[in-house]
N, C-alpha and C positions, 0 to 999 in steps of 0.2 A: 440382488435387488428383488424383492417380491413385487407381484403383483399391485398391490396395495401401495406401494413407496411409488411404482410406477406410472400409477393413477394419478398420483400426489400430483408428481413429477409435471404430468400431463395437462391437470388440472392448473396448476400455476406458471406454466408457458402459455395457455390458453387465457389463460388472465390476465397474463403480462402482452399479448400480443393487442386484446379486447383493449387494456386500459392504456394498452400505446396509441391505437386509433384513435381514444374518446379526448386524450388530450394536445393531438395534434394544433388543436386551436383554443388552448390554455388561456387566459389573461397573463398568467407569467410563466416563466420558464427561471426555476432555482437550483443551485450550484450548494451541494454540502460536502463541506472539509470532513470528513469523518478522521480526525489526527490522534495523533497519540496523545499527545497533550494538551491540544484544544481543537475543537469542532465549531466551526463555522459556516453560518449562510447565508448566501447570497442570492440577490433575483435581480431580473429584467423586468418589466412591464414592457408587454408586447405590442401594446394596444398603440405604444404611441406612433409604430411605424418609421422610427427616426435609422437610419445606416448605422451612426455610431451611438446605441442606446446607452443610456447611465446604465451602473451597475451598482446596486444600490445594499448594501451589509445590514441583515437583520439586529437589531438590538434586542440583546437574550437576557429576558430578567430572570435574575439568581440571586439568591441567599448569600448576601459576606459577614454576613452575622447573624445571633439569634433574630428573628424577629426585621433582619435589615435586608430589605430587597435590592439590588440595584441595576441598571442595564448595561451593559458591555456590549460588544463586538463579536468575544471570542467564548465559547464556553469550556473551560475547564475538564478535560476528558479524564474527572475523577469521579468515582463513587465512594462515599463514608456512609460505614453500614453501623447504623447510632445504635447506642444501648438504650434500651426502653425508659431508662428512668436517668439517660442524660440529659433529652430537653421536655421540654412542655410542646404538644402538638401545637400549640398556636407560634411557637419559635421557630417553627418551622413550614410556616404558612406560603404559597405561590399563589400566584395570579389564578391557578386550576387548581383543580380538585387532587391530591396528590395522598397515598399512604405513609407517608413520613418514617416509613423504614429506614432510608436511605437517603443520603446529602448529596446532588450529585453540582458540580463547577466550582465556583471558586472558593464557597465555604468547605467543600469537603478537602478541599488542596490542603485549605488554609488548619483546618483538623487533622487531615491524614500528617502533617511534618511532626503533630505534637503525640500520635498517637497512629503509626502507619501501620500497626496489624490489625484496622479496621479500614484500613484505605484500598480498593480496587484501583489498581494503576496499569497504563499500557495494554490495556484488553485490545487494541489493532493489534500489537506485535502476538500478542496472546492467538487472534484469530486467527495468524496465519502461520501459527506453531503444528506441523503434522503430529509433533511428537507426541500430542495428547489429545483428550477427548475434549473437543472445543465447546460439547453441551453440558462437560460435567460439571458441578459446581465445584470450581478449586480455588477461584479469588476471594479475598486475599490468600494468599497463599501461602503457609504455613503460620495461618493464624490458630487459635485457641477454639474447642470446638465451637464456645458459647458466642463466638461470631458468626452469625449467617452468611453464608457463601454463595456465588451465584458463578455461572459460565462464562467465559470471555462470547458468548454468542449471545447469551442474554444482557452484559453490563453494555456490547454494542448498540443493541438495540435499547438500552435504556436513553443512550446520548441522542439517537436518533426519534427516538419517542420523546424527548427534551424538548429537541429542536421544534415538532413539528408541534407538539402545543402552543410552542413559544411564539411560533407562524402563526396558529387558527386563533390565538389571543389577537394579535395585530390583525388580523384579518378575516374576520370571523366570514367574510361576504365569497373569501375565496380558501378554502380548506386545501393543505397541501395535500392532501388526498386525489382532490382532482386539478394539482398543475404538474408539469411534465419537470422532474428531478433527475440531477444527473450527481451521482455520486462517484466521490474520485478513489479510487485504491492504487497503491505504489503500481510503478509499471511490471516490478519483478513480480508482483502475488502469481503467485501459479492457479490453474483454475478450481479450486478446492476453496482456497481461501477466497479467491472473488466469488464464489457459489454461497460462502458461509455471509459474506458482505452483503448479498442479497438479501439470502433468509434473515439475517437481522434487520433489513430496511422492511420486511415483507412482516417481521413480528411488530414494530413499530407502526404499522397500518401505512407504511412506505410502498407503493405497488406500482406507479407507474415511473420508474425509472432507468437511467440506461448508466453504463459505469465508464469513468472516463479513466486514465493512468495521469497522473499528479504532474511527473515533467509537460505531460502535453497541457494540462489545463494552466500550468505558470508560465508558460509559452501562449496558450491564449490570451492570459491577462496582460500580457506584454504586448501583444498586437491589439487587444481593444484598446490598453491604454494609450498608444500611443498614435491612435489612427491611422491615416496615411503615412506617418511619417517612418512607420516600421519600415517602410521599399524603402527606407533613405539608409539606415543604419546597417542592413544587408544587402547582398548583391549575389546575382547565378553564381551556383560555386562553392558558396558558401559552406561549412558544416558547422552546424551551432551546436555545442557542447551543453549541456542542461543536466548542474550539479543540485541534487535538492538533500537537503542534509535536516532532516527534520526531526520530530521527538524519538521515531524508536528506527527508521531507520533510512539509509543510503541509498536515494535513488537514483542514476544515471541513465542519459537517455540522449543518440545523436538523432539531429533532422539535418536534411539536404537541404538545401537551397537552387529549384531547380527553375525553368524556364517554360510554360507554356501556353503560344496563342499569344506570345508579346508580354504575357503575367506572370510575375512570380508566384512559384508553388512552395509551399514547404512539406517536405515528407520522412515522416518518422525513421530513420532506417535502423535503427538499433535500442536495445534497453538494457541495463545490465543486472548481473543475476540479484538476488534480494538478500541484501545485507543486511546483519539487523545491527545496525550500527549507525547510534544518533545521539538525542540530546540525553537520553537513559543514561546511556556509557559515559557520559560526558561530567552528569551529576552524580554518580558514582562517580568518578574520577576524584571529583572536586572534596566528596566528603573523606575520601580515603586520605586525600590531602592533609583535611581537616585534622582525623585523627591522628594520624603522626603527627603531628603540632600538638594534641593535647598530649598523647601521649610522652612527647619529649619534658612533657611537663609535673609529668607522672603522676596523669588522668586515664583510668582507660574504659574503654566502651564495651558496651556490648553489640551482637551484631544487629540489634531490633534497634538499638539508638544510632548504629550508622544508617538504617534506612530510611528513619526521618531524619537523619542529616542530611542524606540527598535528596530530600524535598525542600528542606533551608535551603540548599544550594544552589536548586532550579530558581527561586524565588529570589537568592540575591545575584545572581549570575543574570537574571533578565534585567534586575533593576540596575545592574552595572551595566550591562549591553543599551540600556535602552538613557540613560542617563552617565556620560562623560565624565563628566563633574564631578561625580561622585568617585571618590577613592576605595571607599570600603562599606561591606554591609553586616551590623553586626548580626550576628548568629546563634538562638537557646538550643542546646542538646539538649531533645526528649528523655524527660525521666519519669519515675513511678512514684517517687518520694526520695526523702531524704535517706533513710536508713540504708540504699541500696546505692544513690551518687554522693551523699556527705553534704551535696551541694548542688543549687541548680550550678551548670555549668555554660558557659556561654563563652562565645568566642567571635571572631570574624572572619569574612572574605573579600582578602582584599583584591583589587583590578592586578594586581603582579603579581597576584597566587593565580590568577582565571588565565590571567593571556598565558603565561609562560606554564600552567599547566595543560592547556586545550591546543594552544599555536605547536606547541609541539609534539605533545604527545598523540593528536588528532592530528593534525597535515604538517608533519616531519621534513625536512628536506630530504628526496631521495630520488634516485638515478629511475627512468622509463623501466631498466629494467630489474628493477628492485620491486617482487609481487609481493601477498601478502602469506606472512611466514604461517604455518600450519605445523603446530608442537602435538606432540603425540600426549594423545588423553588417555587420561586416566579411567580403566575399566568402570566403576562404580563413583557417580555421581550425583547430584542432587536433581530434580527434577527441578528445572529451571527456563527459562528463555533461551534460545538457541544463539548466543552473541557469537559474533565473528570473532575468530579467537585473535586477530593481527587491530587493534585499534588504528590503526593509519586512515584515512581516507585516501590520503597519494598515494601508498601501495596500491589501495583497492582502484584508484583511478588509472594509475599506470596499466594494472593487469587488464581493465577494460578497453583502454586503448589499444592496446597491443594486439587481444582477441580480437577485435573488429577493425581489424586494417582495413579491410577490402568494405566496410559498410557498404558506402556512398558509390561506389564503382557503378550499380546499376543506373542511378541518377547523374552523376559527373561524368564518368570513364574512368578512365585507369589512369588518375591523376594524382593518386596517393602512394606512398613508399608500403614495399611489405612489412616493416618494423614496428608501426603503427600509426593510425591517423588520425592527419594531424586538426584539430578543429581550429575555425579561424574567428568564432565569434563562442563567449561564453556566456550562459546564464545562472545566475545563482538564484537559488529560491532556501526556504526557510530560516524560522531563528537562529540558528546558530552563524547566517551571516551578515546578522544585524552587529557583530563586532567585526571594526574594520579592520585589528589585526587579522579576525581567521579569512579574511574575504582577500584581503593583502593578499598573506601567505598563498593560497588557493592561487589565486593565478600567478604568482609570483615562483610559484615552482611548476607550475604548466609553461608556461611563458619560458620558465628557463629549460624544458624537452625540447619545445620548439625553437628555439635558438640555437641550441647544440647543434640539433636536428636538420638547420641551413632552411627553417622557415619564419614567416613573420611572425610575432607575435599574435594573440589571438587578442581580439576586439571584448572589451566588457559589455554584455548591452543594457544598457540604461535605463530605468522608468519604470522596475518590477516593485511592489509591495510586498515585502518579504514577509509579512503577517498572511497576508488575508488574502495572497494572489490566485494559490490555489481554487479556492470556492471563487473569488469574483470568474477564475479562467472559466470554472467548470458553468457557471453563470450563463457565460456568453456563446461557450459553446450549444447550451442549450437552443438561445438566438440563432447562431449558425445552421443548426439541424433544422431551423424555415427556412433556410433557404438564403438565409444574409452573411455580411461577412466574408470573413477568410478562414477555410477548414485547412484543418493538418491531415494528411493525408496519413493514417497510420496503420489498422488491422490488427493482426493477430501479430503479437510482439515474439513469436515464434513460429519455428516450421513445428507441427504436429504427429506424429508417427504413433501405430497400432501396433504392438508384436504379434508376429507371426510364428506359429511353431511351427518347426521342420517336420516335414514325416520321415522317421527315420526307425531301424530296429533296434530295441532297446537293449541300451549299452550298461552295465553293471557300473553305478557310481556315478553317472552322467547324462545331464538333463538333456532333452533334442536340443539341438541350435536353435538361436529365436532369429527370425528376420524381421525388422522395423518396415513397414510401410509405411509412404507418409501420405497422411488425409488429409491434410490443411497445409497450404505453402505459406512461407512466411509474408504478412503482410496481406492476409484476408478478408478481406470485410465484413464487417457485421451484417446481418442479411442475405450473405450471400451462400449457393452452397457451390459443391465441385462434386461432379461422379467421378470415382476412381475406375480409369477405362482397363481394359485386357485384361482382369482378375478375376480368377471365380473362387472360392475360401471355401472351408468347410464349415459350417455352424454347428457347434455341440447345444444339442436341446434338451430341456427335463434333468439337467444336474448343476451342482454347482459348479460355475467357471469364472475366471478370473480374466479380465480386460488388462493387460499390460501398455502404458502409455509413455512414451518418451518426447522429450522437446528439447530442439535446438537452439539457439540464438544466434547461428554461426553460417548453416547449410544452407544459405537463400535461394538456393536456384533447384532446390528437388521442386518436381511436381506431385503432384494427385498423381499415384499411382507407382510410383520410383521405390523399389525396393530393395533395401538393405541389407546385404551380406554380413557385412561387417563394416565398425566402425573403432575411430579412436575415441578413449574413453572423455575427452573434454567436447566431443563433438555431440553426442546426446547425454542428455539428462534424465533421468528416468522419473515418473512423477506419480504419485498416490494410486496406486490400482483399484480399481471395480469391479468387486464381485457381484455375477448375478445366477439365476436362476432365470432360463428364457424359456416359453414352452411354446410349442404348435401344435397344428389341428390333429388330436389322435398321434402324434408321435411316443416314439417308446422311450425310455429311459434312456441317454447319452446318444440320441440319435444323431447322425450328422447330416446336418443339410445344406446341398451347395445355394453359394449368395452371393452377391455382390455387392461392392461398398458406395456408399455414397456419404456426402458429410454437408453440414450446414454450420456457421456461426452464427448464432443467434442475438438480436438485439442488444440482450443484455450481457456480447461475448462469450458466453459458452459454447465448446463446442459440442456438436450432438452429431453421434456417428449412426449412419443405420445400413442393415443390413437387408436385402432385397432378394426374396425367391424367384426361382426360375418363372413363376407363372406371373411374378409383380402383384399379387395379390396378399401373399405373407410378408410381414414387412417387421424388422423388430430393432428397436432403438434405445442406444444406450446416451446419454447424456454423460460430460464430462462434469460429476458433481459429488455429493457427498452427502448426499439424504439417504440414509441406510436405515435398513428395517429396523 
């Protein structure tokens, strides 16, 4: 990290701390979905003073045709990147001043199915890919060069910079610049990807905002929406299971239900690791479907016209989910001309290809301890999205279970089985449980763990908006941070450890032992820090060195300061390393200087580790991020 990155670094904590002050007493406080396949926002009006305030869903004008503007709810998390002499600038006119390179919501959806190697799709699953360079331009993704390409860090910030015109149009008296934004990311992103979720809210002229985890903010909209009467549908005790199954992936997440001062608490105690496993794999699924049907018919595809198949697919898979009635939706395969398909080709999706392709291929019936299967990959492959290689959701739910037996133990006691624990109330969030066969199935094969198991059933809870809960939750939560309301009590969705080299004489073939120290205990809060006591380190200064970081979801009870010999390998997880360059006053080349640690979570959950000289006057700080020279 040089100097100059560190400045940066420096520079935009000090902005983010200035612009958290200034909007502490906002007119509103707004909630954005930043989704895979649609972004949405949400706001309070603070002013009114009311206990349970409306939560009220921005209407975002977008393009569904040349020339046709219309509002919606939900925006479209697509980019279409137009050829110059496909439309007329004026066909592609907004409310704002806009460069008409690029189509971004529901007309680009509706172009990308007929034409998807100019369609940006899934840039969230994109941003929290380590496996590539999240600022290079690679979207679309093995398109033709004469398509301009942009970064899953810049298409984020396109949707985000959407939104907030779409805000200073309706409100031109209050610019989302100056009200206080709480943007949601899965609970698994690790801190790389929630640093990269920043930087694109922070390219979008997005700066005063804090980052909420998606289970918690569908669990807030379930408590604003149902007021008081949330203390009626749970009770002390409680563990609520919170399945969010969204566009690109799988997110799990328990909270306790605990007791105090007479009130009920609820508190975050687990998340599970990041799946990338959602409605992506799902539309795939459904076109693969597709194709063996034309195919039988002896029609066949190529692989650029299965990928706008599975954008027909999203599109009749909703209209089927969101309309009963309907039996079937028909279906055009994208083509180039005649000379290449013979024919346009067209087909359907019927509701008994979707349920009995999704009910079971995505939550299978199967045993607690049935994980999910891991096949041995092939050396060389494509440069792609990182999918879970087992499609189940219930394997993936089972193996979650089973890891976090002991969650809740700090909040309940020891009132759970070692085998896994058992939840007794469940929440479902996103589209894909807007069909009540997959929402059936879902607790229908939970339900039957717990039965085997010699427990009740678990409780469904009632009253969520499986669209828009997300943003209305992260909405409220806003509200909450004055000081109203009901908070979830969650932190840092991990314990946090440092490697530590051994000193040892060097061994021919054999790196020193690392020891893990942990700097952050699970469950920290934002704001707050922790000195790690009885340590003193040695600091390498003036060369390059490398920050090794691991996290658990498991080891809740190390503290600041508890360090690690050894561990089993599911017990840490080792996460993106940081190389820097640190220097001090007049030191020489690879000098070592003893320090000690101390660590803070920052507002907007980062963690930022710093090192402290013997005089407390040198001081030097590595931030857990990914702004590299």
């Amino acid at each position: 990290m040089t100097d100059s990155v560190q400045d940066e670094n420096a520079a935009i904590a000090s902005s983010a701390e200035k612009t958290s002050a200034n909007v502490t007493h906002s007119p509103y406080v707004v909630g954005i979905d930043l989704g895979t396949t649609n972004s949405i926002l949400s706001w309070v009006d603070t002013t009114t003073g009311e206990d349970h305030p409306a939560v009220n869903v921005l209407s975002i004008p977008q393009l569904t045709g040349p020339g046709s503007v219309e509002e919606r709810d939900q925006l479209a998390s697509f980019l279409y990147q137009v050829h110059e002499s496909e439309f007329a600038p004026e066909d592609l006119n907004l409310p704002w001043p806009s460069e008409h390179k690029s189509v971004a919501g529901a007309f680009a959806r509706q172009l990308g199915a007929k034409t998807p190697i100019r369609l940006v799709a899934s840039a969230k699953s994109w941003l929290s890919h380590a496996g590539v360079d999240r600022r290079a331009a690679l979207l679309p993704l093995q398109s033709p060069e004469e398509v301009e390409k942009i970064s899953p860090l810049r298409a984020s910030a396109a949707y985000l910079s959407y939104l907030r015109h779409a805000w200073d149009t309706a409100h031109p008296e209050a610019p989302l610049a100056q009200q206080q934004v709480t943007l949601t990311v899965p609970a698994s992103f690790d801190p790389s990807a929630r640093d990269y979720t920043i930087e694109a809210a922070h390219l979008a002229g997005i700066h005063q905002l804090t980052l909420l985890e998606e289970p918690q903010a569908a669990l807030y909209h379930w408590v604003q929406r149902l007021g008081e009467e949330w203390r009626k549908q749970v009770q002390v005790g409680d563990v609520i299971l919170v399945v969010d199954v969204g566009g690109g992936t799988t997110d799990l997440s328990l909270v306790a239900v605990s007791e105090e001062d007479g009130s009920l608490q609820l508190n975050r105690v687990a998340v599970g690791d990041h799946i990338l496993l959602g409605g992506d794999n799902m539309d795939l699924a459904l076109a693969y479907r597709l194709k063996q049907k034309l195919e039988a018919e002896g029609k066949s595809l190529q692989s650029w016209q299965v990928m706008g198949l599975a954008h027909g697919c999203r599109e009749a898979k909703e209209a089927l989910f969101a309309d009963p009635s309907v039996a079937s939706i028909p279906i055009v395969v994208p083509s180039r001309g005649s000379k290449l398909m013979g024919a346009t080709l067209r087909t359907e999706l019927t509701r008994e290809e979707v349920e009995t392709t999704l009910v079971d291929g995505f939550f299978p019936q199967v045993a607690i301890t049935e994980h999910p299967r891991q096949a041995a990959r092939t050396a060389l492959t494509q440069i792609g999205l990182p999918y879970a290689q087992d499609a189940a959701v219930t394997r993936h739910l089972a193996a979650f279970l089973c890891k976090q037996a002991a969650a809740a133990e700090s909040f309940l006691g020891d009132t759970h089985s070692d085998d896994f624990i058992r939840p007794t109330c469940v929440l479902l969030n996103g589209g894909a449980f807007k069909a009540e066969a997959l929402s059936s199935r879902m607790l229908e094969v939970l339900n039957g763990w717990l039965t085997e198991a010699g427990a009740e059933p678990a409780r469904l809870l009632s009253g969520a908006d499986l669209d828009l809960a997300v943003s209305r939750g992260a909405a409220y939560y806003g509200y909450v941070r004055r000081g109203r309301g009901v908070r979830i009590r969650g932190g840092t969705a991990s314990s946090f450890y440092v490697g530590i080299e051994s000193a040892m004489p060097a061994i021919p073939g054999m790196e020193p032992p690392l020891q893990a120290l942990c700097v952050a205990p699970f469950g920290m809060e934002e704001g707050t820090h922790a000195e790690i006591p009885s340590h003193e380190f040695g600091l390498v200064l003036g060369e390059p060195v490398r920050f090794r970081f691991f996290g658990s979801t498991t080891r809740r009870e190390d503290l600041p300061g508890t360090l690690l010999e050894d561990w089993e390998p599911h017990e840490l997880e080792e996460l993106p390393e940081i190389q820097a360059i640190l220097h001090g006053d007049g030191e020489r080349l690879g000098t070592v200087v003893p320090v000690r640690l101390a660590s803070r979570v920052t507002e907007l959950g980062t963690l930022a580790l710093e090192a402290i000289g013997r005089d407390e006057q040198q001081r030097w700080k590595v931030e857990f991020n990914v702004r590299e020279g």
